[in-house]
Backbone bond lengths (Angstrom), bond angles and torsions (degrees), N, CA, C in turn:
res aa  C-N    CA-C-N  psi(-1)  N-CA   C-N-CA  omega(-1)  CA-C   N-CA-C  phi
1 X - - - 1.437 - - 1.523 108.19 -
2 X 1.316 124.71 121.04 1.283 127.72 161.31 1.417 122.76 -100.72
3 X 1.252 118.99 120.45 2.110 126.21 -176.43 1.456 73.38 -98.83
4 X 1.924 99.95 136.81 1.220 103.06 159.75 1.877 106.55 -114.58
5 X 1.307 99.91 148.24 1.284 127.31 -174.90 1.565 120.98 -81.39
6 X 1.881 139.32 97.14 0.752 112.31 -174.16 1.413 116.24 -101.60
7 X 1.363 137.93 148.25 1.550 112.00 -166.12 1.589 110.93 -128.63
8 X 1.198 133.80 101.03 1.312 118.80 -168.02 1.742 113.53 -124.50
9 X 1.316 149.39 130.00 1.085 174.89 -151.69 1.615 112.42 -79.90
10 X 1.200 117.58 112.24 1.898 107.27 -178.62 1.551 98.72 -91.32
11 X 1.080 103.86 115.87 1.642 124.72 172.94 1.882 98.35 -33.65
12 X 1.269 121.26 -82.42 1.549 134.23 163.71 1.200 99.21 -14.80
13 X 1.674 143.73 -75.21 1.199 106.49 -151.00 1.446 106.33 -125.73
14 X 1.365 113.71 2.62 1.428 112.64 171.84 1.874 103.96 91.56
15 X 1.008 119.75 16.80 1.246 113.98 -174.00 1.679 101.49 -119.25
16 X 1.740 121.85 151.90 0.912 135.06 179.98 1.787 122.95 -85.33
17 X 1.041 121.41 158.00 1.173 113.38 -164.31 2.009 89.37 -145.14
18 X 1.188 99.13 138.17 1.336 111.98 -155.87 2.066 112.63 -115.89
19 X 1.101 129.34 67.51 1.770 105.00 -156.64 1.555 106.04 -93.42
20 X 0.936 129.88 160.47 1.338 129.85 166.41 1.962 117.26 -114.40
21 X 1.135 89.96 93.58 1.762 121.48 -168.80 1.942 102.47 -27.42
22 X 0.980 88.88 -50.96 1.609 88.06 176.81 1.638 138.94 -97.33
23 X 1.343 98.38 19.49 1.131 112.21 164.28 1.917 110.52 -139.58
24 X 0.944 94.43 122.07 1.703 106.83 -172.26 1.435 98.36 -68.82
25 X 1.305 109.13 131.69 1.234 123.08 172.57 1.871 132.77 85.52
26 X 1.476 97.38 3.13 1.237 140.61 -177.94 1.516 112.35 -64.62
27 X 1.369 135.46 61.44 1.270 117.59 -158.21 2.039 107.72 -151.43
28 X 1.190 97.49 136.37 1.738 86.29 -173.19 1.754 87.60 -141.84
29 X 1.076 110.45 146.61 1.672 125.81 159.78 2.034 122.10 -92.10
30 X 0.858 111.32 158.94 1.701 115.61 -167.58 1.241 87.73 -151.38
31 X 1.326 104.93 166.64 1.825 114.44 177.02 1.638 93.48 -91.59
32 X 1.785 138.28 -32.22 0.930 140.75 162.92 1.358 129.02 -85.54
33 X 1.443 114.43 179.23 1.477 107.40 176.77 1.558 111.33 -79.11
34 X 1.558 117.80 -56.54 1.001 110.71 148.86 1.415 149.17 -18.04
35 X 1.801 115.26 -51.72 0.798 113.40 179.23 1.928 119.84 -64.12
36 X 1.662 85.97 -46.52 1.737 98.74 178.20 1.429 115.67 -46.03
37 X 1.921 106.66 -39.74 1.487 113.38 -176.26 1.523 109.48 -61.13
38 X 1.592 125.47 -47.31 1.482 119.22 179.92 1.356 109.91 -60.35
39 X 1.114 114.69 -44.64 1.690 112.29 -163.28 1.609 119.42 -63.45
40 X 1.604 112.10 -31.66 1.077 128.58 159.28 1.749 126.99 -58.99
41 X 1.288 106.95 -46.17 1.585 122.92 158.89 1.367 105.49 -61.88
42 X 1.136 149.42 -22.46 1.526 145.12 170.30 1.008 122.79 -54.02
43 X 1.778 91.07 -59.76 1.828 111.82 -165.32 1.668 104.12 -96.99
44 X 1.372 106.74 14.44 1.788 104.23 168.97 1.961 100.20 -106.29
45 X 1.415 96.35 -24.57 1.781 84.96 160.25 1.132 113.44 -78.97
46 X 1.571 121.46 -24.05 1.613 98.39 -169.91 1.528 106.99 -76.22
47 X 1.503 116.16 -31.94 1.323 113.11 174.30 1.418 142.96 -65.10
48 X 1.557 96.42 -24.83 1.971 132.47 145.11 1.544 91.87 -34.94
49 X 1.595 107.41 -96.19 1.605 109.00 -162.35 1.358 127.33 -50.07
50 X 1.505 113.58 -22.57 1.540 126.38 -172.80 1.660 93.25 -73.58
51 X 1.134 128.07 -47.35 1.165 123.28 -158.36 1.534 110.04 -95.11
52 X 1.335 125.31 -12.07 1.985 143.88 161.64 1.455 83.43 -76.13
53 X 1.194 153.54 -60.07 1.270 126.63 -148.40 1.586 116.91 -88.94
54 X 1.484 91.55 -16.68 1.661 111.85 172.18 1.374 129.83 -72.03
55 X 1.878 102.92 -12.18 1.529 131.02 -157.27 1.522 90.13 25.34
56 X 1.072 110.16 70.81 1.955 131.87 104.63 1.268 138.36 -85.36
57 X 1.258 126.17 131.32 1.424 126.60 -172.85 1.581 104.18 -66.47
58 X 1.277 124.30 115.60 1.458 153.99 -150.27 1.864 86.18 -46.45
59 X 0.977 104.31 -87.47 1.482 121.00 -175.55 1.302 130.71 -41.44
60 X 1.518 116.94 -41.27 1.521 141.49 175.33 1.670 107.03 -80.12
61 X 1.178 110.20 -56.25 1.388 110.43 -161.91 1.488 133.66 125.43
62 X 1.855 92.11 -39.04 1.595 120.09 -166.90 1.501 111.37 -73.88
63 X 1.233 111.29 141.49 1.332 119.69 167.64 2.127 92.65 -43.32
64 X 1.664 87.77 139.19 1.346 89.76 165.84 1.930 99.47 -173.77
65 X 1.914 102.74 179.29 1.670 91.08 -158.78 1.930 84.84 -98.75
66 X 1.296 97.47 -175.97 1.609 101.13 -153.13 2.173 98.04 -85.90
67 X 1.120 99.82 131.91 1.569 100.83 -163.18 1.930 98.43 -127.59
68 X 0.963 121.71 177.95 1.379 135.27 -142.64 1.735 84.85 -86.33
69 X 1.343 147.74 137.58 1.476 133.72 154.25 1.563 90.86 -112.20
70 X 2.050 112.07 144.66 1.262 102.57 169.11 1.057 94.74 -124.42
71 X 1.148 130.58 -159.29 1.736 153.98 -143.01 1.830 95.82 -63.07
72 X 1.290 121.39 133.51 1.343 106.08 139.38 1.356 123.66 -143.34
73 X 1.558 110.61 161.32 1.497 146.15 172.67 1.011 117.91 -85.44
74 X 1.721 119.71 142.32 1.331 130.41 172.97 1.563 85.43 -131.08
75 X 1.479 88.45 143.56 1.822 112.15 -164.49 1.442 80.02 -147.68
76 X 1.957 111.32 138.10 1.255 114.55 148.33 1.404 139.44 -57.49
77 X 1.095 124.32 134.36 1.218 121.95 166.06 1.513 136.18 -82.99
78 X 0.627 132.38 -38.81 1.188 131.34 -168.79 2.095 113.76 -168.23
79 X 1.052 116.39 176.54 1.753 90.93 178.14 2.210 88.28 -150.77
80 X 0.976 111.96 147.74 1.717 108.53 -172.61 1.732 91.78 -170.25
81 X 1.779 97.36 125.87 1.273 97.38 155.01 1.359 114.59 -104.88
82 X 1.769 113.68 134.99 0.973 110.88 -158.12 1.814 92.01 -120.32
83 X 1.496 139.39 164.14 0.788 165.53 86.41 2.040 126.31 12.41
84 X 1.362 112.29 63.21 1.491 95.00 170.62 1.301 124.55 -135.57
C-alpha cells in the first residue's frame, strides 16, 4: 500500500503543511518539510489503528470483516507553495 504525501508551504508564515491524499482529513503542519512529512505519517497510523481496532476497513472507513493488511509506504506527492 502506498499513502501519497502532498506537501505544500504557506507563503504567510513559512510553515509546511503535510496531507495524506488518501485519507480525508489527514493533515499536520511542521516548520520543515520533513518535519510536516513525519507528523503526517504519524497521524495516518493513528488513524490506520483507530479504525483496525474499530473493525473498519483501514482505508475506507466502513464497517468491514477483518482482511489481510500488507506493508505500507508513504511516497511524496507532489510539492506547491501555496498562498493562504
Amino acid at each position: 500500500m502506498v499513502l501519497s504525501v502532498e506537501l505544500e508551504r504557506e507563503h504567510e508564515t513559512g510553515r509546511w503543511i503535510a496531507e495524506v491524499t488518501s485519507l480525508p482529513g489527514v493533515l499536520a503542519y511542521g516548520t520543515s518539510q520533513v518535519d510536516a512529512f513525519r507528523r503526517a505519517q504519524a497521524l495516518a497510523f493513528e488513524v490506520l489503528a483507530d479504525r483496525l481496532k474499530h473493525g473498519e476497513d483501514p482505508l475506507t472507513g466502513h464497517r468491514s470483516q477483518p482482511r489481510p493488511f500488507g506493508g505500507i509506504r508513504f511516497t511524496p506527492a507532489r510539492q506547491a507553495a501555496v498562498a493562504r
